[in-house]
C-alpha positions in Angstrom: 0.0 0.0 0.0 3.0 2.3 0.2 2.8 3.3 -3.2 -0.9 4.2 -2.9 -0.2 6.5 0.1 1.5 9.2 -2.2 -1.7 10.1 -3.5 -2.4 11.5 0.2 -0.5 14.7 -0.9 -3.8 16.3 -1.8 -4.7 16.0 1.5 -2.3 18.6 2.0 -4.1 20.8 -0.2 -7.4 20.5 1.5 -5.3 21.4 5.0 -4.0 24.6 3.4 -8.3 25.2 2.3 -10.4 24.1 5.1 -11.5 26.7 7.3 -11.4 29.4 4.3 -14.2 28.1 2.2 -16.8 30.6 2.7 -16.8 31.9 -0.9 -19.9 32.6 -2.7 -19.1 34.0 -5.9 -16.5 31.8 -8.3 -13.0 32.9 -7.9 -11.6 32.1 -11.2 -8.0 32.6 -9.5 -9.3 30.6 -6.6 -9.9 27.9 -9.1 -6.9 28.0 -11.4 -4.8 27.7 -8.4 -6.8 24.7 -6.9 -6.7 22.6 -10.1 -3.1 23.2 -10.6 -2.2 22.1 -7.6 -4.2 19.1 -8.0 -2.8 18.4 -11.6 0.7 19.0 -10.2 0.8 16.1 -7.1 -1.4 14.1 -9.6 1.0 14.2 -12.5 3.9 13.9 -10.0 2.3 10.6 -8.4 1.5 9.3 -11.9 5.5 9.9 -13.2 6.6 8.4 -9.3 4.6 5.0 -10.5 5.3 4.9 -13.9 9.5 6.0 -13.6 10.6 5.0 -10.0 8.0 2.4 -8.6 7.5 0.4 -11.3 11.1 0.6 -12.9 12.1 -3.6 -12.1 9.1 -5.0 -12.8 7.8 -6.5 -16.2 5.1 -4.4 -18.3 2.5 -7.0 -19.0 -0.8 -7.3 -20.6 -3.9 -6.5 -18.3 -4.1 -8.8 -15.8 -6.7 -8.9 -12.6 -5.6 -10.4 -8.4 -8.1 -11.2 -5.8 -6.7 -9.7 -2.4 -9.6 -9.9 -0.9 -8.8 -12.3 2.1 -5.6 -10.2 2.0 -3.9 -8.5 5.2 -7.6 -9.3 7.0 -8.7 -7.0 4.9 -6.8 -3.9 6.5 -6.1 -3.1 2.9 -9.2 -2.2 2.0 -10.3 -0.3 4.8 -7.0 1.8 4.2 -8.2 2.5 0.9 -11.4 3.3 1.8 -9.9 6.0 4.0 -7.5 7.4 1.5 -10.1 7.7 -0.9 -12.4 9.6 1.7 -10.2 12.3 2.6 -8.9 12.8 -0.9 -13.1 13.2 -1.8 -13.1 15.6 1.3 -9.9 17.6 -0.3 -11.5 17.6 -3.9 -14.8 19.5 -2.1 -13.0 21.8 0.0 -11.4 22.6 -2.9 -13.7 23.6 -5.0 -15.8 25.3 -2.1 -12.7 27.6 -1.6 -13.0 28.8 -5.3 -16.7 29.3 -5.1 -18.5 26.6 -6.6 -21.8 25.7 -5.7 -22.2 23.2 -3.5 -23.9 20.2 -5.8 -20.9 20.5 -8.4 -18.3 20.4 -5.4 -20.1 17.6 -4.1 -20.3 15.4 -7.2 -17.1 16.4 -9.0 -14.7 17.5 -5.9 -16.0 14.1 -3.6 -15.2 12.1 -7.2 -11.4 12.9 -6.4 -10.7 9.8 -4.2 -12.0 7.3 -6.7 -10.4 9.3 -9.7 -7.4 9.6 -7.9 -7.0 5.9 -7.1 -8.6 4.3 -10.2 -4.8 4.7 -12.2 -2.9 2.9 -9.6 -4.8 -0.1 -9.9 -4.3 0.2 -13.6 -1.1 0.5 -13.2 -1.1 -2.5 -11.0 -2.6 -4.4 -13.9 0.0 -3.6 -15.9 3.0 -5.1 -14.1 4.1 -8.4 -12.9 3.6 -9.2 -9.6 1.0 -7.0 -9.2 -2.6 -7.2 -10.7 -5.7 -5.4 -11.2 -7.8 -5.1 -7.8 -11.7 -5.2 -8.3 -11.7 -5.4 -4.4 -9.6 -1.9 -4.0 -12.1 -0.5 -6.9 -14.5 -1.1 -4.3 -12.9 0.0 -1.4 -12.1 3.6 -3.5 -15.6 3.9 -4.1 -17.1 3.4 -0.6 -14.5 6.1 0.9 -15.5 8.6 -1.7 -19.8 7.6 -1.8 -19.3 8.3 2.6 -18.3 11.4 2.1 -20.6 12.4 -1.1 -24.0 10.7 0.5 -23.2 12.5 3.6 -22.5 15.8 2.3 -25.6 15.5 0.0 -28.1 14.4 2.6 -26.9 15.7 5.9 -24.9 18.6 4.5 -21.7 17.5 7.1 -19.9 14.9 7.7 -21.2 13.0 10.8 -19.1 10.4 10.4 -15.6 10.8 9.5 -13.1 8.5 9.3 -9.6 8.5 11.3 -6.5 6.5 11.4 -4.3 5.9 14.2 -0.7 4.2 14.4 1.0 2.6 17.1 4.5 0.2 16.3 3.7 -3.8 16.6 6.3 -6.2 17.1 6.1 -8.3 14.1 7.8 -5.7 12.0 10.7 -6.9 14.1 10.0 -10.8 12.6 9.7 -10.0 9.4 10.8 -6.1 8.6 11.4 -6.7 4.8 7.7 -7.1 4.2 6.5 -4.8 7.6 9.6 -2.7 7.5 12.6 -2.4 9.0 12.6 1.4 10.4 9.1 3.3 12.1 8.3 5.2 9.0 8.3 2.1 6.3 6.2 0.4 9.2 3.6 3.4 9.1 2.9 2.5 5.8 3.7 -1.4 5.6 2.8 -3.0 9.0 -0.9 -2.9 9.2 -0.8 -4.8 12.5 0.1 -1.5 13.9 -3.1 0.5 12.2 -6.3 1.1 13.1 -9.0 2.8 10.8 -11.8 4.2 12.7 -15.7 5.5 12.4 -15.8 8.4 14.3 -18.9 9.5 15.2 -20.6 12.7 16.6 -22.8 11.9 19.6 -24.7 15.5 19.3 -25.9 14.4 15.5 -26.9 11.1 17.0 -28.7 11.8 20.2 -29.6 15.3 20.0 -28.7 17.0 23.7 -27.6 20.6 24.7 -25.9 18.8 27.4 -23.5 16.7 25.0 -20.4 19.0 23.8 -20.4 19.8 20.0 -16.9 17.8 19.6 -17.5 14.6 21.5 -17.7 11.9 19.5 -17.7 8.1 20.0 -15.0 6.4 17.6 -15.9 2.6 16.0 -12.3 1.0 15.2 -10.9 -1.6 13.6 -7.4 -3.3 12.8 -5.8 -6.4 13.1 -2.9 -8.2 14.4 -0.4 -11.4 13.5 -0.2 -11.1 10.3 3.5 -11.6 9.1 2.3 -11.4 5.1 -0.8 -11.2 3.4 -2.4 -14.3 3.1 -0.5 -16.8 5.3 2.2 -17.1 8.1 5.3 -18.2 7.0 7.1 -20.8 8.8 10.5 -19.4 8.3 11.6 -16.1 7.8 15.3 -14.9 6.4 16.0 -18.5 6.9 14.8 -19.0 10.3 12.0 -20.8 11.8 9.5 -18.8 13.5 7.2 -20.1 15.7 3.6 -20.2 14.7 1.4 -16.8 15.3 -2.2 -16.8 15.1 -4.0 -14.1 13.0 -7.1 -12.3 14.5 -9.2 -9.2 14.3 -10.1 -6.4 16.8 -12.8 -3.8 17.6 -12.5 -1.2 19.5 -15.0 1.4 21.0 -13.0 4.8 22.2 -14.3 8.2 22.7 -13.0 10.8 19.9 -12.8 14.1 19.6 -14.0 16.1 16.5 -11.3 19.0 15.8 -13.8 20.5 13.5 -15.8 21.7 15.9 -12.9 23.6 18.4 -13.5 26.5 16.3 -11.9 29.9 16.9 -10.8 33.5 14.9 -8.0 32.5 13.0 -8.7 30.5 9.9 -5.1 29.0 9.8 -6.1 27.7 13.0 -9.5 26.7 12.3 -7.0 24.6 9.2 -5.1 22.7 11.3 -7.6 21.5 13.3 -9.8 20.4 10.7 -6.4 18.7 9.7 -6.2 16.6 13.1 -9.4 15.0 12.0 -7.3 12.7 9.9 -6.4 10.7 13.2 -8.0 9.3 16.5 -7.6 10.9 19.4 -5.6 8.2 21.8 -7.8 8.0 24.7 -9.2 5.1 26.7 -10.5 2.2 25.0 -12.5 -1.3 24.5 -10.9 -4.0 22.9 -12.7 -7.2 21.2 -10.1 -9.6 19.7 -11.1 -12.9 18.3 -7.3 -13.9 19.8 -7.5 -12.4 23.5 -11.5 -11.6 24.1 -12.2 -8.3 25.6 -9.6 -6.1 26.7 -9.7 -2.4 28.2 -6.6 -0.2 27.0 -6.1 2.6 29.6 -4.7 4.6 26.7 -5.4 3.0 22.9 -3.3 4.9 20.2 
């Protein structure tokens, strides 16, 4: 999934936006800018893939891989995500330059399945890799959450977060996990966690409930040492055998959104921390261990 994460740059875009978009009339500068930018971490992505990535591997005709029952299917939920806040970018984007709000909903929440559509392509194209109708799927449920609920509901109720916390089975196997924290924050899914977050106010309607309280649905996975199956050895050595499971978690979240104040910057970067969970207390369910209370879950 490494590869796929450099089409989070635009995410970067809609951090430099959000808080600012309360333009009614079309800014044609507004606009020019936006889709530059867009173009310019697009097209750079696209020539990463094609020049860099891709570079030892065989071009071969179209071809198609089932990874479904991959990585417990952490993979997809990551894509989901990606393809979420990449929709929310695309709409913040065009809200900034003015455009009315069904065009920024339809064409700027298509971004994250536009965006991700070329890399499995791509992936198609190459040996060892393959075309993913299960990732196609994945894109288009990230970007339809945020498009159904901008549409109907006019916010986004339910947003979803990411949080990151090292495992120790990088350390058994680091050339597929990684061998260093930042190749493990991509590669190690053992040591992600996607979450629901959810406003309580929007739920159950009560003056009493703060504005930014939300209750956070996660999910993530552990044991896994490659995507479909344990090995037995690794580097040459036997390992012993590690059972792969699932876990739930319920946490309470915070929605940065809603801390607003003056300064639009401000207002920015803390619609920014909405890309991660807040690490607070939390309740485990793991089809290895049973329940389990974290004191702190990050």
């Amino acid at each position: 999934m490494s590869k796929k994460m450099i089409f989070i740059l635009v995410l970067f875009i809609s951090f430099g936006l959000n808080g600012q978009s309360d333009s009614t009339a079309f800014n044609k500068k507004r606009f020019v800018f936006s889709v530059g930018l867009t173009a310019t971490a697009y097209t750079a992505g696209i020539l990463y893939l094609s020049e860099v990535w891709y570079k030892d591997y065989e071009r071969v005709p179209l071809h198609f891989y089932n990874d479904n029952a991959g990585w417990n299917q952490m993979d997809k939920v990551a894509h989901a995500y990606i393809a979420y806040h990449q929709s929310r970018a695309g709409y913040e984007m065009l809200k900034w330059s003015g455009v009315n709000e069904n065009t920024s909903i339809f064409l700027g929440g298509s971004l994250g399945f536009i965006f991700q559509l070329p890399i499995e392509i791509f992936d198609g194209l190459y040996e060892g890799y393959g075309f993913s109708w299960g990732d196609v799927y994945a894109n288009t449920a990230g970007s339809l959450l945020f498009m159904t609920q901008q549409k109907l509901a006019n916010e986004q109720i339910v947003k979803m977060k990411f949080s990151y916390f090292p495992s120790s089975y990088s350390k058994i196997n680091p050339r597929v996990l990684g061998d260093n924290a930042l190749e493990s924050l991509f590669t190690d899914y053992n040591a992600q966690t996607y979450w629901l977050s959810l406003n309580l106010n929007r739920i159950i309607p009560n003056q009493k409930i703060p504005e930014w309280l939300n209750v956070a649905i996660g999910y993530s996975a552990g044991g896994m040492l490659s995507e479909f199956d344990n090995p037995s050895r690794v580097g040459g050595q036997q390992i012993s055998e590690i059972n792969r499971y699932r876990q739930f978690f319920l946490s309470p979240d915070i929605d940065f959104g809603k801390l607003k104040c003056n300064n639009r910057f401000l207002n920015g970067v803390l619609e920014a921390l909405n890309l991660t969970k807040l690490p607070a207390p939390a309740v485990e369910y793991s089809t290895e261990y049973g329940w389990v209370f974290h004191f702190i879950h990050f």
